[in-house]
Structure formats: C-alpha cells, structure tokens
C-alpha positions as CSV (number, residue, x, y, z in Angstrom):
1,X,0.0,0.0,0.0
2,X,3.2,2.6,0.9
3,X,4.5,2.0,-2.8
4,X,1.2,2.7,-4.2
5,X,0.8,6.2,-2.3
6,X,4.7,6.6,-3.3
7,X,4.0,5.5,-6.7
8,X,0.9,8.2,-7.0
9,X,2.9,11.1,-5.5
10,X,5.6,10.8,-7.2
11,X,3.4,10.6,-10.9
12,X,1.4,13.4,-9.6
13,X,4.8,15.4,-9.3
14,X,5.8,14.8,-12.6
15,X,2.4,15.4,-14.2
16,X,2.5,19.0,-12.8
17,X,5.8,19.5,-14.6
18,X,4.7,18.8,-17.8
19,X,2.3,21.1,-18.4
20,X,3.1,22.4,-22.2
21,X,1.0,25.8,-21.9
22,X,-0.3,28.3,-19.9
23,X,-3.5,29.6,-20.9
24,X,-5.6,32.9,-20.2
25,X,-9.2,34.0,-20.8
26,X,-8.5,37.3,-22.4
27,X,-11.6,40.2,-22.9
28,X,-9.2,42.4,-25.4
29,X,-5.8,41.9,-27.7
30,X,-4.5,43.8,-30.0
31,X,-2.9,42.1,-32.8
32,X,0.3,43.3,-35.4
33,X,0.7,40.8,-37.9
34,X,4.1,40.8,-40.4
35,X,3.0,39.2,-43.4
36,X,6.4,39.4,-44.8
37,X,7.8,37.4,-41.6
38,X,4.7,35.1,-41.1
39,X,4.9,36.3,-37.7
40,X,3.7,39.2,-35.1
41,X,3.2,40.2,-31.7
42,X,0.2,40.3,-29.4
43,X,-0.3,43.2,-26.9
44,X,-2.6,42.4,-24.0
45,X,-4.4,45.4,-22.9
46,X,-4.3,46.2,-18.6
47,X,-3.5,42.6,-18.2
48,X,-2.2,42.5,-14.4
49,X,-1.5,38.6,-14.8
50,X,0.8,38.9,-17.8
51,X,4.8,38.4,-17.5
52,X,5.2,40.5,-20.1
53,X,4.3,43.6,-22.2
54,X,4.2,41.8,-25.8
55,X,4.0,38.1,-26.6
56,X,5.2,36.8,-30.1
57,X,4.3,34.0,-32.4
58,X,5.0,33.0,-36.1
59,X,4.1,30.8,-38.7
60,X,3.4,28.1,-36.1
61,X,0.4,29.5,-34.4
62,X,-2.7,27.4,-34.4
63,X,-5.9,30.1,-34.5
64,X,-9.5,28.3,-34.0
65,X,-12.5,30.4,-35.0
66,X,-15.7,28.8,-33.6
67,X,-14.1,25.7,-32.7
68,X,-12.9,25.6,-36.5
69,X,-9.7,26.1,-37.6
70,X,-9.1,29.6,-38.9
71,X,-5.9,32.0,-39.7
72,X,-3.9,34.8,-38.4
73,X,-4.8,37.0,-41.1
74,X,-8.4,36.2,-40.3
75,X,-7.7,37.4,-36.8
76,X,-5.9,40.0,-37.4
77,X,-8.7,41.5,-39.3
78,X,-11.3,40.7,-36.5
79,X,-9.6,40.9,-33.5
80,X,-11.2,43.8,-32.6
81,X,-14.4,42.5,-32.8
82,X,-14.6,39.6,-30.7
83,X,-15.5,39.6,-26.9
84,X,-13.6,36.6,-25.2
85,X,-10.1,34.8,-26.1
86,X,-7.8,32.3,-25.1
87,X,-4.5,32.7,-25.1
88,X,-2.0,29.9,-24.6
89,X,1.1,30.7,-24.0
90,X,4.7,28.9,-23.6
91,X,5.7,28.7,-20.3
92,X,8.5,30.6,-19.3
93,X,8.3,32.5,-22.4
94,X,6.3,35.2,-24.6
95,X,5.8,33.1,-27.4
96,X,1.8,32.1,-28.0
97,X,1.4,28.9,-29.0
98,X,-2.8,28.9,-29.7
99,X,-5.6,31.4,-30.0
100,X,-9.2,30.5,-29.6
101,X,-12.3,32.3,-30.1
C-alpha cells in the first residue's frame, strides 16, 4: 500500500511539470501581424496577470474560430471585434502557441 501512495505522489509530481502551456481567458488583444515574416506580436491590454508587455508568435500558431480552424490574417482582421479569447502561451516564455475564439 506505501509504494502505491509513493508510486501516485511521485506521478502526480511529474504530471505538474509537464504542463506544455499556460493559458488565459483574455476580454481584449491587440494584434500586429508581419505578413512578410509570417509572424507578429500580441499586446494584451491592462492585463495584471501577464509576465510580459508583448507576446510573439509565427508561422506556427494554431488560430481556431468557432471551434474551426481559422488563420492569423483572419484574426488580425477581427480581432477587434470579438468579446472573449484564449491565449495559450509557452511557459517561461512570450511566445503564444494557440488562440481561440
């Protein structure tokens, strides 16, 4: 019975290390997309829970619209017309990994 309890703290430790994003539910962005770079940066307007001022992303960024997939340049067209996002971001890092909304 000890190496069970052992066996689940110890997988319970490890699980918490692997997390592969951080995400946040986001009212607001505002979105510069280079479409020369396939990349850009995302500002996050009065965002007290945010390590940084910007976050980044490139041609890597997975966008859903609607539980569909959509596109940056969809986005950036829109962005300022949706209500709710989430933002995952890499931990320890300002690079956004995915964007739903």
């Amino acid at each position: 019975m000890k190496i069970l309890v052992i066996f689940m703290l110890i997988l319970s430790s490890l699980s918490a290390g692997l997390a592969n994003a951080k995400s946040m539910e986001i009212k607001s962005i505002v979105v510069e997309y280079y479409e020369s770079t396939n990349s850009g940066i995302i500002r996050i307007p009065d965002c007290k829970r945010c390590d940084f001022d910007f976050y980044e992303f490139d041609n890597t960024l997975e966008v859903k619209k609607d539980r569909k997939k959509g596109s940056i340049k969809d986005l950036s067209k829109e962005y300022w017309k949706v209500n709710f996002y989430t933002v995952f971001i890499k931990p320890n890092s300002n690079k956004v990994l995915r964007i739903y909304y």
